[in-house]
C-alpha positions as CSV (number, residue, x, y, z in Angstrom):
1,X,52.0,-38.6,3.7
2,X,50.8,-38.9,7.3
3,X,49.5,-41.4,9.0
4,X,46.2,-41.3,11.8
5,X,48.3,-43.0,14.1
6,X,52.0,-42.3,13.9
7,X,52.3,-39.3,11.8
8,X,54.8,-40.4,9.5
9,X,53.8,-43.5,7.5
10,X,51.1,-43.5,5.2
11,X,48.0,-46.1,5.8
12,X,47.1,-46.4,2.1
13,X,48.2,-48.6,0.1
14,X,50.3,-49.7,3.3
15,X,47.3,-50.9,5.9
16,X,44.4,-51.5,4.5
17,X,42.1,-52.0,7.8
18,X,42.8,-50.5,11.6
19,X,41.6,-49.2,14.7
20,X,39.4,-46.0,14.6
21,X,41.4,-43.5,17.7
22,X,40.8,-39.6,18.0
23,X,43.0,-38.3,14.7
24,X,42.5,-41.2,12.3
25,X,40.1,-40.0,9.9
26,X,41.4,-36.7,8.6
27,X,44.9,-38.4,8.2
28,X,43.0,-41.5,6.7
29,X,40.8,-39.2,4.2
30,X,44.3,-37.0,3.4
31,X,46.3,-40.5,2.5
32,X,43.1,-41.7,0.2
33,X,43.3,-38.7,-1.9
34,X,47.4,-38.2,-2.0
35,X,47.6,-41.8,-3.3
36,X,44.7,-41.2,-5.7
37,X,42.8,-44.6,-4.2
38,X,40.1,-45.9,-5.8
39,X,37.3,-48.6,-3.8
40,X,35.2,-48.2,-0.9
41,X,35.9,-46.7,2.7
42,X,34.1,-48.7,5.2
43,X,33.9,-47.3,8.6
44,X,31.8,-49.1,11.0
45,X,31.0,-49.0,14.1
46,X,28.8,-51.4,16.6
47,X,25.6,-50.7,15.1
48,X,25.9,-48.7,12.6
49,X,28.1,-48.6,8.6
50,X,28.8,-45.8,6.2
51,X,30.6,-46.2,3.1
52,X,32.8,-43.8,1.6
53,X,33.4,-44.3,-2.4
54,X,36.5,-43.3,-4.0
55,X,37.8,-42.8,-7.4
56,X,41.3,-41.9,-7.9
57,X,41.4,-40.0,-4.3
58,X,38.0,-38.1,-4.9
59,X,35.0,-38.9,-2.9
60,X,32.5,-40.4,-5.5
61,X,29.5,-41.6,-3.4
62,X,28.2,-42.3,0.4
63,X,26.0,-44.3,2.0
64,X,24.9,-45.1,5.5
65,X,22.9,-48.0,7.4
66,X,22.1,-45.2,10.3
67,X,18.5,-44.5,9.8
68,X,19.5,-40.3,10.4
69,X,21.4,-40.6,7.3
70,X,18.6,-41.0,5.0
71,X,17.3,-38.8,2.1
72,X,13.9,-38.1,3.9
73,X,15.7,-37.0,6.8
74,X,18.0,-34.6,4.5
75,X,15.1,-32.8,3.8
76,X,12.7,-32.5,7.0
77,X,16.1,-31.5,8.8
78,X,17.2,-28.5,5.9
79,X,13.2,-27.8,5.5
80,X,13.3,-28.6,2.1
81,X,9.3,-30.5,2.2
82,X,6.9,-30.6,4.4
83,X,6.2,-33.8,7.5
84,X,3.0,-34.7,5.5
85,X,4.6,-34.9,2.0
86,X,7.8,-36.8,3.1
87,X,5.3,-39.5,4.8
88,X,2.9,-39.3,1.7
89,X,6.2,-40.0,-0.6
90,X,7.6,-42.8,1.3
91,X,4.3,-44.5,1.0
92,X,4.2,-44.6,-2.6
93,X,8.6,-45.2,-2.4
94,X,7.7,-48.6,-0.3
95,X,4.8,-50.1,-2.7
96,X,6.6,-49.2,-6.2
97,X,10.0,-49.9,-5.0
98,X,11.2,-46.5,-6.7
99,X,14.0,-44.2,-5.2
100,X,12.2,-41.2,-2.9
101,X,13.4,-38.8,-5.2
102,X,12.0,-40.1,-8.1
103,X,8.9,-40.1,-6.5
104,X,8.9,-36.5,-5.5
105,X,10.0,-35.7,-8.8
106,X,6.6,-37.4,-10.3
107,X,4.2,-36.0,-7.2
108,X,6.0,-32.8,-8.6
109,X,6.7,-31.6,-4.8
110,X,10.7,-31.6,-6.4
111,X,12.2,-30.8,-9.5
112,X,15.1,-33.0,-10.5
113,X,17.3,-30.3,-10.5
114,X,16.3,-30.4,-6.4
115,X,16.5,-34.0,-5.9
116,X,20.0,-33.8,-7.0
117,X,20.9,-30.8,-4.9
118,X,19.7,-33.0,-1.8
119,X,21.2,-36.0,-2.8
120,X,24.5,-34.2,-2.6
121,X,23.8,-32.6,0.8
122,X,23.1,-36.0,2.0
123,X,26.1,-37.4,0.3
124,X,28.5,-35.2,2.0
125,X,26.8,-35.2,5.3
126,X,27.7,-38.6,5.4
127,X,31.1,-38.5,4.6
128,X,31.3,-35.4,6.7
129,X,29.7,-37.6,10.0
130,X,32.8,-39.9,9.4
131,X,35.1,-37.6,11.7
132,X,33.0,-37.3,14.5
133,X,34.0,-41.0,14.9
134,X,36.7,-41.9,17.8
135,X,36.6,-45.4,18.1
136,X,35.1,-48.8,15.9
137,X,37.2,-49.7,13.3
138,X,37.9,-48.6,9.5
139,X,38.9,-50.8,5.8
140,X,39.5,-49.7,2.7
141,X,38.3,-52.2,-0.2
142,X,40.4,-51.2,-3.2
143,X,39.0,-51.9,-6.7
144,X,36.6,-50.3,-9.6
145,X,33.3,-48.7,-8.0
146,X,29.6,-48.6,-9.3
147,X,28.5,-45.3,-11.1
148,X,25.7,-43.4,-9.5
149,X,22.9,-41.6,-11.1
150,X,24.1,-38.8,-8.7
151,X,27.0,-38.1,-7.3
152,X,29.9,-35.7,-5.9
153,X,33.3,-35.9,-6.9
154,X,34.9,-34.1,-4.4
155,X,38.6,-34.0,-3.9
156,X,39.3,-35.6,-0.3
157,X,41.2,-33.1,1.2
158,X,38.2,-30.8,0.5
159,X,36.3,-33.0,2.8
160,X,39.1,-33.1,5.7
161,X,39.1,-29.5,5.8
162,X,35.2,-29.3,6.8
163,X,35.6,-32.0,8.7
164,X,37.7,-30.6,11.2
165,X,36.4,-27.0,10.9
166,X,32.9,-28.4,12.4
167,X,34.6,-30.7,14.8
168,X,32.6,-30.1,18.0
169,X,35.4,-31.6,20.8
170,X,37.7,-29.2,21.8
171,X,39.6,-31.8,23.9
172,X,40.3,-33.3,20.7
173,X,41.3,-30.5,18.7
174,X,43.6,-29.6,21.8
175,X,45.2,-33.2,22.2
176,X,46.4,-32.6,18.5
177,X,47.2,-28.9,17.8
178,X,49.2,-28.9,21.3
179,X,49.7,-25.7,23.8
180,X,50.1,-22.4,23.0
181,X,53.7,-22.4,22.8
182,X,54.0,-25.4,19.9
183,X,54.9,-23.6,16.9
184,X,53.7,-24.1,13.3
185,X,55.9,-23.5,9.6
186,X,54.1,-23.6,6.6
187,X,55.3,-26.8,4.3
188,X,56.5,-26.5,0.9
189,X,53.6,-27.7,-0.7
190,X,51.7,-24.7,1.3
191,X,51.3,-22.9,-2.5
192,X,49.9,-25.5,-4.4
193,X,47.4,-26.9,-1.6
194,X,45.8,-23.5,-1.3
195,X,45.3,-22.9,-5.0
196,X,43.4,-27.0,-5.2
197,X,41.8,-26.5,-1.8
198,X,38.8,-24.1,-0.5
199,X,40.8,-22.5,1.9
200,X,39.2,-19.7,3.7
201,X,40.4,-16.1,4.2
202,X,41.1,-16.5,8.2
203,X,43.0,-19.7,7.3
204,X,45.6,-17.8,4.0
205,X,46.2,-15.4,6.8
206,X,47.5,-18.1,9.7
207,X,49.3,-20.0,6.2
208,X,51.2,-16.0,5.8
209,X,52.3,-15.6,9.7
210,X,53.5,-19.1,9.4
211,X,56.0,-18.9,6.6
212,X,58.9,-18.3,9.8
213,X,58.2,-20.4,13.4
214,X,54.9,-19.2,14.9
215,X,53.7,-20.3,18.2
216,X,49.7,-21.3,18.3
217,X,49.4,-18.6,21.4
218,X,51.0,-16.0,18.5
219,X,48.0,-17.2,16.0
220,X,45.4,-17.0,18.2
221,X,46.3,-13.3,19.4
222,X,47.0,-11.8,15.6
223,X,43.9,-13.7,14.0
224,X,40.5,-12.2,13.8
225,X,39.1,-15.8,14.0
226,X,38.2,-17.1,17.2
227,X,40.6,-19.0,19.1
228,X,38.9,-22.7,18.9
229,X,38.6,-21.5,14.8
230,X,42.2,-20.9,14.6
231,X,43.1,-24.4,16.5
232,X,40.5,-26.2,14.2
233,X,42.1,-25.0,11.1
234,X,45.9,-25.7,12.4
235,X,44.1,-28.7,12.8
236,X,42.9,-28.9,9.4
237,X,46.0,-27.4,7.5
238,X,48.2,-29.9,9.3
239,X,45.6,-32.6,8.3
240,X,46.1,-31.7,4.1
241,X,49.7,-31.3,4.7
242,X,50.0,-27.3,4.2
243,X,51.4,-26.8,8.1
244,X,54.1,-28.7,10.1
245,X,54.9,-28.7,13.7
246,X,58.4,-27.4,13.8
């Protein structure tokens, strides 16, 4: 398994608390779900938590003490209800102490089927925020997790491959793919992580030109994906362990 800091040794079960630097959290999310962990991912930084739950290296739950992250904001950000019906909601959510989704559900502005939609987006959009992170520091609580009314189960790897498809910094998806001329083989677990993993069309074809040596410079050039979309899934194929440097 890899590791977010020296590529070779894994940080779970290992390390159990580090540093947050540029590459840590795909590697960090990849080790969680190869060693099937189960507890709670803390990544915190000065102001602000979010908690990552796993059960047997699947993402379970998230949660988030940054205001952004919360359910209302889910929905005025994705459209989902109006200004005026989020504030009338959180009203009634504040003086009955009930969840905001069960009180849409009972104003009837969402169905359940909705809420749980939402609650999902949210979820995952918390998780997801996890890799934008570059410093602040990271532990892993291992041990049995609550059950949710709603939540995800989504295998980790899923989530490192959108993570580092929607990374924004391309100094940072430069610093770890490398120049043009550093060359890429496909691993020999490159069969079975495609068939458990969404990987995309673009992303089977860079997996096919890299079953000999192939040079970044060589990907970008024979891909019809753009070239900071090819570098972000190297990125993210190295990350679940489908792609070596060789």
């Amino acid at each position: 398994m890899s590791s977010p800091h020296s590529g070779k040794k894994a940080v779970v079960p290992d390390a159990l608390q580090g540093e947050i630097q540029s590459r840590t959290m795909p590697y960090l999310f990849h080790d969680l779900g190869t060693s099937r962990a189960t507890g709670v991912l803390t990544v915190a930084g000065r102001t602000v938590r979010k908690m990552i739950h796993f059960k047997a290296g699947r993402m379970q739950f998230a949660s988030s003490t940054d205001r952004d992250d919360r359910f209302n904001q889910t929905l005025l950000r994705n459209s989902v209800i109006s200004l005026r019906d989020v504030l009338r909601a959180l009203e009634i959510a504040l003086s009955s102490r009930d969840r905001l989704g069960e009180v849409l559900v009972r104003m009837r502005i969402l169905t359940p089927a909705e809420v749980e939609k939402w609650v999902r987006v949210q979820v995952e959009e918390i998780a997801l925020s996890t890799f934008d992170r570059i410093s602040g520091t990271w532990r892993f609580d291992p041990g049995p997790i609550g059950v949710e009314a709603i939540g995800v189960d989504l295998p980790a790897d899923a989530l490192v491959l959108d993570g580092v498809r929607r990374m924004r910094s391309w100094a940072r998806v430069y610093e770890e793919v490398g120049g043009l001329n550093a060359e890429y083989l496909a691993t020999r677990d490159v069969e079975a992580v495609a068939k458990d993993l969404p990987i995309e069309e673009g992303e089977k074809s860079l997996l096919a030109m890299c079953r000999t040596p192939t040079a970044l410079g060589e990907m970008c050039e024979s891909s019809e994906m753009g070239d900071i979309d090819v570098c972000r899934s190297v990125w993210a194929l190295l990350s679940v362990g489908a792609l070596i440097k060789s």
